[in-house]
N, C-alpha and C positions, 0 to 999 in steps of 0.2 A: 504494500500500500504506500504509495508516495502522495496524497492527501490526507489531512486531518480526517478520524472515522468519523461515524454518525454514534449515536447514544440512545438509548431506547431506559427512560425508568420505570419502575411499576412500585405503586405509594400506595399506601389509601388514608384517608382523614385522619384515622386515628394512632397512627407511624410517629411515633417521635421523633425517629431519628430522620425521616424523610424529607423533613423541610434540609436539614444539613445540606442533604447529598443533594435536591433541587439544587438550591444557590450554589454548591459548589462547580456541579453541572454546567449550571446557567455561566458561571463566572468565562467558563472553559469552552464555552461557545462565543462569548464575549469577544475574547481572546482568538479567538478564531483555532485554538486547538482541540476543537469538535466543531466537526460541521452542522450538525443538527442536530437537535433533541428533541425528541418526541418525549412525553409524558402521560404515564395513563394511570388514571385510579382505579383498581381492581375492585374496589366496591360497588364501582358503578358498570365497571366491565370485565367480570369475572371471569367470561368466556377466553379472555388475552391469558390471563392469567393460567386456563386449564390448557391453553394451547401452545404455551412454552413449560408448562408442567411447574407452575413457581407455586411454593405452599407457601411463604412465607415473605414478607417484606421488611426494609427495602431492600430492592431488585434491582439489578442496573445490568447494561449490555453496553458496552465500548468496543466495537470495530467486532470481534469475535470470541473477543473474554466477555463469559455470564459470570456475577459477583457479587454475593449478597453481604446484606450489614455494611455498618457506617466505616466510613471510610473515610481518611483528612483529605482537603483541598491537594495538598502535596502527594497522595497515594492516586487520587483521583487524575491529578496531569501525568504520573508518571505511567497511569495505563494506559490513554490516551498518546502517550509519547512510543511505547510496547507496542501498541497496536499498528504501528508504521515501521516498524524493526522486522526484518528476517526471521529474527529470533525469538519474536515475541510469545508464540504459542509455546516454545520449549522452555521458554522464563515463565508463562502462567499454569501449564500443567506442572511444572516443577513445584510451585511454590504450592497450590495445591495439594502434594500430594504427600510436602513434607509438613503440613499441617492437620495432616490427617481425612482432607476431605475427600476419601475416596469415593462415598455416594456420590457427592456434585460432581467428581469427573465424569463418574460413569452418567451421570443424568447428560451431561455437558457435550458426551463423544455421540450417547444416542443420536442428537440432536444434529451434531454436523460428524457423520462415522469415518468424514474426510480426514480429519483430524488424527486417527490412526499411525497417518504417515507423519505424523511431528512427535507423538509418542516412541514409533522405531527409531527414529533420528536420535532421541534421548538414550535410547537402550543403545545405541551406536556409538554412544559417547563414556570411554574409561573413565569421567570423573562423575559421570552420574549419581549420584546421592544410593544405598541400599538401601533408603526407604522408598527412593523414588523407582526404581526398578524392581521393588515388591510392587508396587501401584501397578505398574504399567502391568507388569504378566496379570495381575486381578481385574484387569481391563480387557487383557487380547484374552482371559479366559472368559470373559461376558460372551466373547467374538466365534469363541469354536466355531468351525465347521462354517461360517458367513462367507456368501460373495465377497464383505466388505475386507476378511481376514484375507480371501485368496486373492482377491487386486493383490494385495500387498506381497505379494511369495518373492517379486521380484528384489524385492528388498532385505526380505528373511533371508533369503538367499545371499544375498550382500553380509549378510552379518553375521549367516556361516560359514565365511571366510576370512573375520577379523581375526587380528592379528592375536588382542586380547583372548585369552583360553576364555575367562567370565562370560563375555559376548558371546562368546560361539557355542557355551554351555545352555545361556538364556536363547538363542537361537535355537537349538535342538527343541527345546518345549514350542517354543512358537510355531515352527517347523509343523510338530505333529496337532497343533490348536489347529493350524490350513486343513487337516481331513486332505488335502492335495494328497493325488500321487504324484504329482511331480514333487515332491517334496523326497521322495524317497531315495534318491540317489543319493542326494546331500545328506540326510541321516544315516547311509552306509558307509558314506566316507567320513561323516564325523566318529562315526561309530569304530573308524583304525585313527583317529585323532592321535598326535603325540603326547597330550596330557590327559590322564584318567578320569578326573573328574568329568570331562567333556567326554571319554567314552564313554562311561558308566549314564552320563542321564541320556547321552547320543541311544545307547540300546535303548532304554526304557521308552524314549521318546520312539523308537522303531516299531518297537512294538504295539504302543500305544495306536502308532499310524494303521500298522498295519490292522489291529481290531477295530479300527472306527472304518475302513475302509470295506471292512469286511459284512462287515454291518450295515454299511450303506448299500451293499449288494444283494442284503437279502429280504 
């Protein structure tokens, strides 16, 4: 994104915290680092509310990060500034996931399942956080067997051939989450891998392929 995003919040009358994050908003449209802000009161339009699936307010939407609870003026520009970074979704599922919000990812990827491909990119990454790459696998296991998992093989595939043993260990499970057979050569050759750990879950992931496949044939 090389434009200021758009903002989307959802309040209702009796939100204390929602006048904040209004003016904060507003301030930031002001400023021209949000292009527009929409505001909706789920009191009065609940149906908004059931159809981004938000139980609770306030709510807010910046470019592709959903974000609920109050949040300072300065938290508020720096997502707006995130939201026109490259990097921005690998810095919002990150922080996410090392706060423990694993529900709101998984609500979060439902919603745009594109987003998949920025969570592999983080699993791509040796300094990934082990809590954040707990997250991610509790994510692509939402995904088994999905279209949305098998686009992605081109990538799993990528990652079972990092350099890191770690990576290519977390690739073998993801591997066999695809239900692909094409996945299956790459789990044979992880499975003579030079480090054991990566052979030992490379089998169990083979196997695991091989019974979901099995199953899908009968």
């Amino acid at each position: 994104m090389t434009t200021p995003p758009d903002a989307l919040l959802l309040m209702t009358s009796q939100c204390p915290h929602c006048p904040t994050l209004l003016q904060g908003l507003g301030e930031l449209v002001k400023k021209g680092q949000i292009g527009r802000l929409e505001v909706v009161n789920i009191g009065v339009r609940p149906d908004i509310a059931g159809q981004l699936g938000v139980r609770s307010v306030p709510w807010f939407r910046i470019g592709e990060f959903e974000l609920a609870g109050l949040h300072t003026p300065a938290e508020l520009k720096e997502w707006a500034q995130r939201a026109m970074r490259p990097d921005g979704l690998a810095t919002y599922y990150t922080e996410l996931l090392k706060q423990g919000q694993l529900p709101h990812v998984l609500s979060t990827v439902r919603h745009h399942p594109q987003h998949i491909a920025a969570l592999l990119a983080l699993a791509g990454d040796p300094d990934t956080d082990l809590t954040v790459r707990i997250g991610i696998s509790a994510v692509l296991e939402d995904y088994a067997g999905s279209a949305q998992l098998q686009e992605q093989l081109p990538a799993l595939l990528q990652l079972a051939q990092h350099e890191d043993p770690g990576i290519r260990a977390d690739a073998s499970h993801f591997l066999a989450l695809s239900h692909s057979p094409d996945a299956l050569p790459a789990l044979q050759k992880l499975g003579d891998d030079p480090d054991a750990t990566v052979r030992e879950i490379a089998a169990d992931s083979l196997a695991e392929l091989t019974d979901s496949l099995a199953a899908g044939r009968e």
